[in-house]
N, C-alpha and C positions, 0 to 999 in steps of 0.2 A: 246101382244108381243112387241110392239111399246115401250109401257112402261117400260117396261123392259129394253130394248136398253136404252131408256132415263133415266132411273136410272142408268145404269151399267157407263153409260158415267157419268151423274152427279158424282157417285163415282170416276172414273176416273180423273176428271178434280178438284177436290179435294187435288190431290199431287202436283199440280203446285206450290204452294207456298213456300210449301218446297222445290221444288226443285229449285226456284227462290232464296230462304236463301240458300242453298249450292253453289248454281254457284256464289253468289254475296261474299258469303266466301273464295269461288277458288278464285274471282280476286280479296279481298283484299288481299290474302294471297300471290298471283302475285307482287300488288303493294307494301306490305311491303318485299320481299324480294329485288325485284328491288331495294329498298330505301337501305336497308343494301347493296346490294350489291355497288349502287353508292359510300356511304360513304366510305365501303373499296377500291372500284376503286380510292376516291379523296386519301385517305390514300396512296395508293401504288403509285401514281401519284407523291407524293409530296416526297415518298421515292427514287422514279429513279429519279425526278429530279436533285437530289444532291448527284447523283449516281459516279459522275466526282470527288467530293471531297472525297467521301469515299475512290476512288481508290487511291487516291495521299495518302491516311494514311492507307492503305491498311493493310500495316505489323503490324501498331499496332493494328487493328477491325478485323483479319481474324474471329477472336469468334464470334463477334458480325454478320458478315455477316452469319456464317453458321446460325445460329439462327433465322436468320430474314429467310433466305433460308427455315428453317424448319417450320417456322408459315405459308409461305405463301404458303408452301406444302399442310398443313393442310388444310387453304382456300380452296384451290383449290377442293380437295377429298370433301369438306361439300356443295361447290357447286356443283358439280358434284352427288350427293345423291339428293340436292333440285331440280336440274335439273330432276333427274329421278323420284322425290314424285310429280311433277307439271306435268311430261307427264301422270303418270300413274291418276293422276287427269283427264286432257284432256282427256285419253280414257274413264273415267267411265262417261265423262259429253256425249261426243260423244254416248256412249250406251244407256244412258237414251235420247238423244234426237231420236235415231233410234225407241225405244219405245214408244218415243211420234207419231212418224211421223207413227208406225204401226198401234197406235189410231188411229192417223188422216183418213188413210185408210180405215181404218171398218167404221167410222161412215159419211163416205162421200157419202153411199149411201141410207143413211137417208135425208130425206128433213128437217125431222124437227128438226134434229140436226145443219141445217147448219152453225147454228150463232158461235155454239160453233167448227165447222170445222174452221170456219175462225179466232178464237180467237185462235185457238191452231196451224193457218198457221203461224199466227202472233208471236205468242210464239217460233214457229221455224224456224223464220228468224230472229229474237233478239239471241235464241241459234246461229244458223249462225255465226251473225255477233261477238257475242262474242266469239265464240270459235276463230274465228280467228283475234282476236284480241290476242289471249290468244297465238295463233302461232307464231303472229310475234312477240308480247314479248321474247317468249321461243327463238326465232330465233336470237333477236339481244342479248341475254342471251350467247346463243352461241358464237357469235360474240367475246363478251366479253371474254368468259374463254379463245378462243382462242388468243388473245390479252395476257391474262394476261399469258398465257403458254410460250407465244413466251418472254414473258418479265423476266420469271424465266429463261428462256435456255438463255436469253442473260446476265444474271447474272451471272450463274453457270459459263458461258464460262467465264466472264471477271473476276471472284474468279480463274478459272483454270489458265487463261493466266498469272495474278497479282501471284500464287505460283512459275511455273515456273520462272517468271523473278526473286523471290523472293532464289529459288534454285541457279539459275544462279548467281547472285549476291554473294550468300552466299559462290561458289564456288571460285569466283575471287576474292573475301576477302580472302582467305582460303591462294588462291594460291600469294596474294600478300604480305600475312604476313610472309608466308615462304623464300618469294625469300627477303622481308627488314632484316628477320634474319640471313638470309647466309650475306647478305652487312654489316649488323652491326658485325655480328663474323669477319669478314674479316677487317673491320675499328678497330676493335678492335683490332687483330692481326698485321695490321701496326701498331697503337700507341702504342702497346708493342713492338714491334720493336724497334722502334725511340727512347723511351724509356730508354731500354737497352742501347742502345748507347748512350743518352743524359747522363744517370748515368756513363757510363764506361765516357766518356770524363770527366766529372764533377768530378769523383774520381780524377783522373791522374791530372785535376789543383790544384785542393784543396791539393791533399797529405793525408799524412795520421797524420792526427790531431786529441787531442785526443777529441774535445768539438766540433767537427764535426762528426757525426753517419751515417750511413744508418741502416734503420728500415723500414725493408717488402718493397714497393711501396718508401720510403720518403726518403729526405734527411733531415739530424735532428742538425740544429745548436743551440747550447747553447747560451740563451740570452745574458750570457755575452760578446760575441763576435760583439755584434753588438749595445749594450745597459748598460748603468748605470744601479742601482739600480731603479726601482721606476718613470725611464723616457722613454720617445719613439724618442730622436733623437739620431740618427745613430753614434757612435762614427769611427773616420779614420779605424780603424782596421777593423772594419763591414763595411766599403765602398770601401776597397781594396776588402775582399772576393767578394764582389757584384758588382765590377768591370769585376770579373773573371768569374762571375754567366752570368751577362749580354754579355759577347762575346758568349760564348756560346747559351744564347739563340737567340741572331741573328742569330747564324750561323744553329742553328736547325728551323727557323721559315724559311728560306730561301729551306732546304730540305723536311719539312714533306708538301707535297700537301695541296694545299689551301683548298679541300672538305674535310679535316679531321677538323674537330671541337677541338682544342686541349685548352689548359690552364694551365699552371701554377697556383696552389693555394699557396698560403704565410698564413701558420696559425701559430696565436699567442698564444702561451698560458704561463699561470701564475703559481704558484705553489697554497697552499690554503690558506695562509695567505692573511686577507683582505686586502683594501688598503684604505685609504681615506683620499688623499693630496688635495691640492689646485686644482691641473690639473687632479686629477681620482679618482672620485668617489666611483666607482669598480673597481675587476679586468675586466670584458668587458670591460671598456675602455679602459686599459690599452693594455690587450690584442691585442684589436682594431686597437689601434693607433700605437702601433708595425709594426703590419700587414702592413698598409699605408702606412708607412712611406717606409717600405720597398720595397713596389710595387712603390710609389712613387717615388724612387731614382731609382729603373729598368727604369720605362718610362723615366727618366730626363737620361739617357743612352743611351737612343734608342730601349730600348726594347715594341712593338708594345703595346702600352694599351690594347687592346682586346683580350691579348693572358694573360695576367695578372686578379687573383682575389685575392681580400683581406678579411681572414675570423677572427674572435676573438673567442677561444674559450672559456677566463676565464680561473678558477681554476678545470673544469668541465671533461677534458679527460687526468687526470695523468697517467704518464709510471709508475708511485713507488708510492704506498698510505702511504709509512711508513711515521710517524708525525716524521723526522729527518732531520740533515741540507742537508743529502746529498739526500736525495729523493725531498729535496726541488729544489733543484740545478738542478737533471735532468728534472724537472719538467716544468722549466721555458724555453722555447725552442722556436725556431721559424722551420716552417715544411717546406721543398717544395714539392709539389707533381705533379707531371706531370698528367693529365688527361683529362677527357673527357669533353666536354665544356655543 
């Protein structure tokens, strides 16, 4: 019967080895995840570090943070599964060592088994010591997701705080773009004003001539009034008009408020006959230097340079396209327009 016992045990003590290859597979499978799991801790490490710059370009990565937001969900869930495949490891290593120690039990009051009682105390103080080895792992595992949880809610919160400000913002642009276009409709309403009035005055000195126009917004002097054929200095008769031009506008640079941005434009234009004398090339230049000359003799007036601009249009914006002398005639003109700076 003895022998018997000491076969049943020798059978017994036969599964240690394998069960030595599975625990030794538990903990590499401990240490490789550990190892993934450090690698993505150094990964996430090196993404909050640079967590401060992301915020400053916030509005333009809101995508890219949800994204990164939704991978590190995913982590999270795949440890939390390995967390729970490595406890349910621990209990089945736990069960088999209960197994072994119920061995140990029956054949402790064998004498002649004792050698193998103490081989198998020894086998379950190594289980022991490894299962709890295997605890504290699982323990500072914990540790970790807990960390990494606390570091997703402080993301989420500072993506929620960065929308808000982003709302907020978007709201004060809203309401400041509204309140600069009531100011500009109202700026714009003075200089039509003033305007009106600069034209009404400007009629009543000019008279009613017939190579002086008004057209929409402009006042439209025929270049002969102020120019040769073919040249850009001012002849006396165009320097009496522009006498009369410049009181006036001293006397309106003096009334309209200095926060209105106003201007006079002087544009020249040509008919579509080319040109190509000594002194112009083309009509731009001719155009051009019309223009100049004209703003030119304003400032030597008194009229403030800054309220004055000089454009050339060429042969490029006719009132009459007919190819005749008289469409050519209206066509050569110098413009003034009162406007916006």
């Amino acid at each position: 019967m003895a022998l018997a016992r000491a076969r049943r045990s020798e059978s017994g003590f036969n599964y240690w080895p394998g069960f030595v290859d599975a625990l030794s597979t538990l903990v590499l499978s401990i240490v490789f995840l550990l190892s993934v799991f450090l690698v993505v801790q150094f990964f996430l490490s090196q993404e909050v570090t640079g967590k401060d710059k992301a915020l400053e370009q916030l509005n333009a990565k809101i995508a890219q943070l949800n994204d990164l937001l939704s991978l590190e969900k995913l982590g999270k869930i795949t440890l939390d599964d390995q967390l729970a495949q490595l406890r349910a490891g621990l209990a089945a290593a736990e069960g088999e060592r209960d197994r072994i120690k119920g061995l140990y039990d029956g054949l402790s009051g064998a004498g002649d088994a004792q050698g193998r009682a103490n081989e198998l105390n020894k086998a379950l103080e190594s289980e022991k010591a490894v299962s709890s080895r295997a605890l504290a792992q699982i323990e500072v595992l914990n540790q970790q997701i807990s960390a990494l949880r606390r570091q997703l809610a402080a993301l989420e919160e500072a993506l929620e705080a960065s929308e808000k400000r982003d709302k907020e913002s978007q709201g004060r642009i809203a309401d400041l773009g509204q309140r600069l276009n009531v100011a500009l409709a109202q700026r714009v309403q003075e200089l039509s004003r003033y305007r009106s009035e600069f034209f009404g005055r400007l009629r009543a000195i000019l008279g009613n001539r017939p190579d002086i126009r008004i057209v929409g917004d402009r006042f439209v002097f025929q270049s002969e009034v102020f120019f040769d054929t073919g040249q850009a200095v001012l002849l006396p008769e165009g320097r009496s008009e522009l006498d009369k031009l410049a009181t006036a506008l001293i006397d309106l640079d003096k009334q309209i408020p200095s926060e209105i941005g106003w201007v006079l434009r002087v544009d020249g234009h040509t008919d579509m006959r080319p040109i190509n004398s000594p002194l112009f090339k083309s009509n731009w230049e001719l155009s051009s230097a019309r223009a100049i000359s004209v703003v030119q003799y304003l400032v030597f007036l008194g009229v403030p340079a800054q309220r004055l601009v000089a454009a050339g249009f060429a042969e490029f914006q006719p009132l009459d396209s007919a190819p005749n002398e008289d469409a050519y005639k209206r066509n050569r003109r110098i413009e003034l327009k009162l406007t916006e700076r």
